[in-house]
ROTI-785164 format. One record per residue (C-alpha): residue number from 1; residue in one letter; x, y, z. Coordinates in nm, 2 decimals. Layout:
BEGIN
{NUM, "A", {X, Y, Z}},
...
***
This chain:
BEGIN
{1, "X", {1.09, 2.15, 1.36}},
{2, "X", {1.24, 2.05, 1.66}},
{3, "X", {1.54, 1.80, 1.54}},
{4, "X", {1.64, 1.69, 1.88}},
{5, "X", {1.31, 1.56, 1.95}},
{6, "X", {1.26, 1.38, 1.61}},
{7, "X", {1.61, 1.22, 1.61}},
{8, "X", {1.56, 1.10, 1.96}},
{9, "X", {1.21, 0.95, 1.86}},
{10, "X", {1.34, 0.78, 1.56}},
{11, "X", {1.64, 0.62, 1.73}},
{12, "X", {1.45, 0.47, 2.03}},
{13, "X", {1.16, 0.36, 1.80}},
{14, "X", {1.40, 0.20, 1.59}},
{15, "X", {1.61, 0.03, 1.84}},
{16, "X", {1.27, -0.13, 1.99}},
{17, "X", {1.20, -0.32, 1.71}},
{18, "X", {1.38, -0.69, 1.61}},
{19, "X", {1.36, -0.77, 1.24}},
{20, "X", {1.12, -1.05, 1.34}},
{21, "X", {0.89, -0.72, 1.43}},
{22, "X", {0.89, -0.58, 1.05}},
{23, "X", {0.90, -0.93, 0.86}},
{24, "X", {1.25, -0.95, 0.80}},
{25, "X", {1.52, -1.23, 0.90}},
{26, "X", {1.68, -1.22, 1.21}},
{27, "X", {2.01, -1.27, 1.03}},
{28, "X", {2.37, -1.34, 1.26}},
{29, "X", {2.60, -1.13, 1.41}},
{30, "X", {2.37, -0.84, 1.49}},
{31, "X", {2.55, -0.58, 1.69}},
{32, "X", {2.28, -0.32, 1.67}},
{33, "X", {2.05, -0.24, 1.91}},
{34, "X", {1.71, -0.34, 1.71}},
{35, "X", {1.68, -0.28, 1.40}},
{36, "X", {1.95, -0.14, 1.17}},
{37, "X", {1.95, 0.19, 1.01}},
{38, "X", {1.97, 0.10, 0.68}},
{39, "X", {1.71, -0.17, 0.76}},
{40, "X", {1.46, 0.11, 0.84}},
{41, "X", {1.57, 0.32, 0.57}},
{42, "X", {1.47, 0.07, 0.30}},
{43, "X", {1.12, -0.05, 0.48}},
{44, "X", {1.05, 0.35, 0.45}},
{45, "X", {1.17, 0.31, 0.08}},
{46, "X", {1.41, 0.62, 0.13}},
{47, "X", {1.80, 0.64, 0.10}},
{48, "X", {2.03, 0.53, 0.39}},
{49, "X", {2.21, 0.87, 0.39}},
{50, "X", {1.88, 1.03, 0.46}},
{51, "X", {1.80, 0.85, 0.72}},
{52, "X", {2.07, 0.85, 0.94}},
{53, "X", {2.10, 1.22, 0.90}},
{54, "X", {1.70, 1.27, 1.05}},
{55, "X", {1.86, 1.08, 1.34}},
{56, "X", {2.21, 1.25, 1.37}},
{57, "X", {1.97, 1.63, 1.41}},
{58, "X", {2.11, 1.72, 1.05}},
{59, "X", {1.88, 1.63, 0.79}},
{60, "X", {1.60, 1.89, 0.63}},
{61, "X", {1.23, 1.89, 0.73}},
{62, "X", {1.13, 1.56, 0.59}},
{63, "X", {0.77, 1.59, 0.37}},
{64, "X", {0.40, 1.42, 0.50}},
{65, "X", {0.51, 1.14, 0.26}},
{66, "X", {0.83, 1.09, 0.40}},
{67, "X", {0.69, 1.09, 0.77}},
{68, "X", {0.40, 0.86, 0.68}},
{69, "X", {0.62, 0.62, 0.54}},
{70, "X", {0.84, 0.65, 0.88}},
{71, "X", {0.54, 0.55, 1.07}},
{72, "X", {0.48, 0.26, 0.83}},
{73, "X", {0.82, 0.12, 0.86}},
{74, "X", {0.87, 0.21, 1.26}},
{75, "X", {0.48, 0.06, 1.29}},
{76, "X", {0.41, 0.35, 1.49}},
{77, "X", {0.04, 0.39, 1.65}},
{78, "X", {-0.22, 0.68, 1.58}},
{79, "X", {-0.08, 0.85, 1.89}},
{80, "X", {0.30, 0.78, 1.77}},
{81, "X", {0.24, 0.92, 1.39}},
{82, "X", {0.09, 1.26, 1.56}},
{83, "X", {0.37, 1.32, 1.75}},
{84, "X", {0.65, 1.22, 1.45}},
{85, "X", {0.44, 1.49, 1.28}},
{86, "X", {0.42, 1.73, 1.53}},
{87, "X", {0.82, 1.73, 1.60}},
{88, "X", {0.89, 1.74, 1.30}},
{89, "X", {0.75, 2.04, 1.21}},
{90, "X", {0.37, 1.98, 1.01}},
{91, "X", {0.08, 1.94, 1.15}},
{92, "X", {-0.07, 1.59, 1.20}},
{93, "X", {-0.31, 1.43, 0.96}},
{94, "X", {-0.66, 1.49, 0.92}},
{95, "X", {-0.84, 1.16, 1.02}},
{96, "X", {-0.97, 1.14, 0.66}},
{97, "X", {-0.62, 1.14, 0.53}},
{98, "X", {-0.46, 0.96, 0.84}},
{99, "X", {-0.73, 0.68, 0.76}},
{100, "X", {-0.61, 0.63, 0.40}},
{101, "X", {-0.24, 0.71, 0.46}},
{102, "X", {-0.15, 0.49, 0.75}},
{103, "X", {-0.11, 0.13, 0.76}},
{104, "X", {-0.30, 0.00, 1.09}},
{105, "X", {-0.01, -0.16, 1.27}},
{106, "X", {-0.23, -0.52, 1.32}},
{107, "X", {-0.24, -0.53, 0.97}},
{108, "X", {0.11, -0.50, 0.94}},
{109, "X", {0.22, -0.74, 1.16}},
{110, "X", {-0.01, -1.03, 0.98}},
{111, "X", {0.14, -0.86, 0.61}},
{112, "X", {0.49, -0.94, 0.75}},
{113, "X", {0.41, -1.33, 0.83}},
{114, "X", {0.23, -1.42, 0.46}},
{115, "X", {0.56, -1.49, 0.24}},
{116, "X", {0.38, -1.78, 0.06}},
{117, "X", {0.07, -1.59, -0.11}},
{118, "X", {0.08, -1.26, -0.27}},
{119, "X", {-0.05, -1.00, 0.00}},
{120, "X", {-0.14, -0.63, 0.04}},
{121, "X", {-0.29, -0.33, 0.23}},
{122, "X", {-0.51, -0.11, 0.09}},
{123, "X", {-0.69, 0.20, 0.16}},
{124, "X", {-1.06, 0.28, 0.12}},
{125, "X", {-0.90, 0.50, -0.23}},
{126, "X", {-0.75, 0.16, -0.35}},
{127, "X", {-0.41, 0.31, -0.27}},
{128, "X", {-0.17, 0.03, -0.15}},
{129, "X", {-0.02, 0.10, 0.17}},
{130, "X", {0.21, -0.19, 0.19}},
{131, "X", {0.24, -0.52, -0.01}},
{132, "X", {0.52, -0.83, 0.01}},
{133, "X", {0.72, -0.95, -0.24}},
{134, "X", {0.51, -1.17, -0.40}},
{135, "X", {0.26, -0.85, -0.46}},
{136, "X", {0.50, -0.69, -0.62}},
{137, "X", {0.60, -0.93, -0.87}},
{138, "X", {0.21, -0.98, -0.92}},
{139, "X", {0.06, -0.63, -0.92}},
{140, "X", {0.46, -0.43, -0.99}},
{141, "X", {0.58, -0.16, -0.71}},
{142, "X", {0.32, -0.01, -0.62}},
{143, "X", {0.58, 0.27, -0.40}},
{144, "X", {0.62, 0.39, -0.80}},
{145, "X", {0.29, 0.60, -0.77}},
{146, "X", {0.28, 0.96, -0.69}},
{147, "X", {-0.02, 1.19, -0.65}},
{148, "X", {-0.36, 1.05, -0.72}},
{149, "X", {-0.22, 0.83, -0.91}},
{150, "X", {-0.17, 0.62, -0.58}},
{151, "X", {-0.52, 0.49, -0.63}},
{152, "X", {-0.62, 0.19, -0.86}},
{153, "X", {-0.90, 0.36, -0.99}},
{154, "X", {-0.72, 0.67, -1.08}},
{155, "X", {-0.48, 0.47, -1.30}},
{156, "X", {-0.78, 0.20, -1.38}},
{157, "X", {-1.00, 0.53, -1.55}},
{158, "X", {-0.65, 0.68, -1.69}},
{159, "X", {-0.44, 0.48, -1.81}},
{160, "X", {-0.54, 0.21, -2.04}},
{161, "X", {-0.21, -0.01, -1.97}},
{162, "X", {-0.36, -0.03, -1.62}},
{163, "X", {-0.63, -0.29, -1.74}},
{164, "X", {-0.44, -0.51, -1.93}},
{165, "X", {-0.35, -0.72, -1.60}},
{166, "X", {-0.74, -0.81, -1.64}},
{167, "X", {-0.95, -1.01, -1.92}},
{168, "X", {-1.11, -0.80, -2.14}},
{169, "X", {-1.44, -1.03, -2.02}},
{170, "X", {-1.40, -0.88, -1.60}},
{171, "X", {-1.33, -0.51, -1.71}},
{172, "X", {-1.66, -0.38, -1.72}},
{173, "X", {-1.72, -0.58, -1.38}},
{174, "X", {-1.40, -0.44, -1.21}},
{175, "X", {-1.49, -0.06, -1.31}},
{176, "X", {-1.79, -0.07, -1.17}},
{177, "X", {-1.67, -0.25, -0.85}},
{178, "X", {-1.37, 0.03, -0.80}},
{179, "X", {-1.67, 0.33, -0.86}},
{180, "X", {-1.87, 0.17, -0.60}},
{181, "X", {-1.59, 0.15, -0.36}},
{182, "X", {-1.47, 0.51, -0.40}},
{183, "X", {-1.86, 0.60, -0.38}},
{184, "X", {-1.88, 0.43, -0.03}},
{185, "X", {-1.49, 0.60, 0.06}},
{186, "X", {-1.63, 0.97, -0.06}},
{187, "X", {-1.96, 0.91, 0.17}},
{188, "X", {-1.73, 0.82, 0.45}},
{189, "X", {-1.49, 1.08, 0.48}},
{190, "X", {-1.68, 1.38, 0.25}},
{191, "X", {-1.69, 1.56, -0.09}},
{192, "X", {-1.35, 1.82, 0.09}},
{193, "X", {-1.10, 1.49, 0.16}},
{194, "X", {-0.90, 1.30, -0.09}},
{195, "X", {-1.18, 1.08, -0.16}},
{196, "X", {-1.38, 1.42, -0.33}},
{197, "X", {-1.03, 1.54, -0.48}},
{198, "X", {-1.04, 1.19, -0.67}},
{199, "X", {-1.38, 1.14, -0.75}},
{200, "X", {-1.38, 1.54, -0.90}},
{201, "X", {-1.05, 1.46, -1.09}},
{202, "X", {-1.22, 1.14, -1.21}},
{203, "X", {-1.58, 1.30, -1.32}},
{204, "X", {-1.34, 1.56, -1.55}},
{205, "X", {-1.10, 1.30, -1.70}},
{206, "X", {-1.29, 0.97, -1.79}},
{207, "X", {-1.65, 0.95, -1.95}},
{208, "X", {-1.68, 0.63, -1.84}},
{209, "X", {-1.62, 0.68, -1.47}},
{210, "X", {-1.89, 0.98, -1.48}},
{211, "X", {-2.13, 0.77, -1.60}},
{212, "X", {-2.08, 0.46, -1.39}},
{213, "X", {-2.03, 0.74, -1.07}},
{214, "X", {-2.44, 0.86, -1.19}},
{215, "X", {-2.53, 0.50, -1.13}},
{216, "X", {-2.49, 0.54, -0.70}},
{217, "X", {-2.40, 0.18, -0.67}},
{218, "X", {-2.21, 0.14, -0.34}},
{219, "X", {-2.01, -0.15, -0.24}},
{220, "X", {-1.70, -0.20, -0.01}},
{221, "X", {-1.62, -0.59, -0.08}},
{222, "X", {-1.34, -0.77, -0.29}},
{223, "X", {-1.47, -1.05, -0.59}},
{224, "X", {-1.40, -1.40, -0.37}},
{225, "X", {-1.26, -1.55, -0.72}},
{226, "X", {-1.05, -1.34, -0.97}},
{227, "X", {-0.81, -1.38, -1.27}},
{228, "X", {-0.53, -1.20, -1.32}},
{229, "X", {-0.33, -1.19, -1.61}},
{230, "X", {0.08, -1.17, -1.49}},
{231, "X", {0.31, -1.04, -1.89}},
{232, "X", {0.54, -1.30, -1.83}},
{233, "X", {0.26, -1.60, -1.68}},
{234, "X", {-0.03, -1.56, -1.85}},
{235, "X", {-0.37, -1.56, -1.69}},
{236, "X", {-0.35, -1.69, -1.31}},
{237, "X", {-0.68, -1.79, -1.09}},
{238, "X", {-0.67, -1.67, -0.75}},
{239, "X", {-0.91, -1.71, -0.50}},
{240, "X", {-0.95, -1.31, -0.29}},
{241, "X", {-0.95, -1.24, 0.07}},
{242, "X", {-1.02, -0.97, 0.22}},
{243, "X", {-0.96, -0.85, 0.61}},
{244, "X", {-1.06, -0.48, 0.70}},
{245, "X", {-0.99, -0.29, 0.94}},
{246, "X", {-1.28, -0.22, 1.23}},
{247, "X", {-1.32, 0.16, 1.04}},
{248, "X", {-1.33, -0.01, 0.73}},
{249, "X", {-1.06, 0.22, 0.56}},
{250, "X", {-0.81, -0.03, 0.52}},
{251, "X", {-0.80, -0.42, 0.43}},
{252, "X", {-0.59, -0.70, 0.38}},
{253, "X", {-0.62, -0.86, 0.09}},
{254, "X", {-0.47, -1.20, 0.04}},
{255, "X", {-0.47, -1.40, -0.30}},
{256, "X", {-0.44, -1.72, -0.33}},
{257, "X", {-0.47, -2.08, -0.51}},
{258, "X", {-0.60, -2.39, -0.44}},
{259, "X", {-0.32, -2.67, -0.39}},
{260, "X", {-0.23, -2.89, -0.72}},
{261, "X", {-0.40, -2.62, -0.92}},
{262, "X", {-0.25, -2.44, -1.23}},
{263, "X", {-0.28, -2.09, -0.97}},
{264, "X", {-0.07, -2.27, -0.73}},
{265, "X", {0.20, -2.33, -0.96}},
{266, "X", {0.20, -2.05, -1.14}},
{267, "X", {0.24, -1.86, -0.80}},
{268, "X", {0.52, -2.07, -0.66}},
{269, "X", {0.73, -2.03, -1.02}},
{270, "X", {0.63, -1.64, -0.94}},
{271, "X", {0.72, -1.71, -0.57}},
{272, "X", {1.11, -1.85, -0.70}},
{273, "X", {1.13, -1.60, -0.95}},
{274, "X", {1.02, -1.29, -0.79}},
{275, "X", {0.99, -1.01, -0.98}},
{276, "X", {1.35, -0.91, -1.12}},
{277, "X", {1.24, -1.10, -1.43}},
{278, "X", {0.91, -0.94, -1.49}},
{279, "X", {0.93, -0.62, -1.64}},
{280, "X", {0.60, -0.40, -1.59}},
{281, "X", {0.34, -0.46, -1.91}},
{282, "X", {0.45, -0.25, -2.23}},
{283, "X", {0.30, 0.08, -2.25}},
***
């Protein structure tokens, strides 16, 4: 690990970017050079302390996941995220991990202007990347998840409090929709990446995924029209966009509601709300 290296990466990065860059306010008064340490520290989801000690060439070798969420909050390039890795002492990503792992930078910069319309990047493994507020108070934090449980349809095919933020009615549909998405995933990037790891995990925990997996449907498209069903709202109609990447590993999915509709409403109380109020559905 060469710490002169990585805190001299992490402080120019930083200092290139203006809030504007990330989706934040520009706010007043701003004697910093760019961004703010404690602004980059809570993009990365990581404490302020931590931070500043990667750039002051005293902090320990930070993990993959903290370096991949370094290159999500600095909105580092391909080329960029090697070289974080590289200095800092691992080597870089596989591109069937790198594909899943890092946010493409275009979609980020498009994520950071949507603050009217719940929004989120996901991987080819249904792992969000990266979601705004309004997500979160829709879907819950998804930066909660650890291990394969990063992926919707590890949780969907595991945990049975996953489903309850569908009808009972689009269940069956959604299962089948999430198997043939991780079907076309695992044919892209092969049965040794994390799209094999999951699909294995899968076949040995859930009956239900094994037999949908038998059925080799393939698919890598979101429904256009979707309802959700928020603890605290009820059910809320939402119309589903979708924007991949040119590889196809990552998309943008935008939700929203036509105007004067019950879905708009419901997603402007959610919008002055937020999700302080809304506790995650009772397990």
């Amino acid at each position: 690990m060469d710490r002169d290296a990585l805190a001299a990466f992490l402080r120019r990065r930083r200092e290139e970017l203006q809030p504007e860059d990330v989706g934040m306010a520009p706010g007043v008064r701003r004697r910093a050079t760019g961004l703010r340490r404690e602004e980059v520290a809570t993009l990365a989801v990581m404490s302020i302390d931590y931070y500043t000690r990667l750039e002051q060439r005293r902090g320990p070798q930070p993990s993959e996941q903290m370096l991949a969420a370094l290159a999500r909050a600095l909105r580092l390039t391909a080329a960029e995220r090697d070289y974080l890795f590289r200095v800092a002492g691992h080597n870089p990503p596989a591109a069937s991990w790198a594909a899943a792992a890092h946010v493409a930078p275009a979609l980020l910069r498009v994520l950071d202007r949507l603050d009217d319309s719940p929004a989120l990047v996901v991987s080819s493994l249904g792992e969000t990347l990266a979601q705004n507020r309004l997500a979160a108070a829709l879907f819950g934090d998804a930066s909660r998840h650890t291990g394969l449980a990063r992926s919707e349809a590890y949780r969907w095919f595991t945990d049975p409090a996953e489903r309850v933020r569908y009808p009972e009615a689009d269940r069956d549909r959604h299962s089948r929709a999430l198997v043939a998405g991780l079907r076309a995933a695992h044919a892209s990037m092969g049965p040794a990446s994390p799209a094999g790891e999951l699909v294995r995990a899968l076949r040995a925990r859930s009956a239900e995924f094994a037999a949908l997996w038998e059925r080799h449907e393939v698919a890598r498209r979101f429904e256009d029209h979707k309802t959700l069903v928020h603890p605290e709202l009820g059910p809320i109609e939402l119309d589903c966009q979708a924007l991949f990447t040119e590889d196809q590993h990552q998309a943008l999915v935008v939700l929203t509601a036509p105007p004067r509709s019950e879905g708009y409403d419901k997603l402007r109380l959610l919008g002055v709300l937020g999700h302080e109020r809304f506790g995650e559905p009772a397990r």
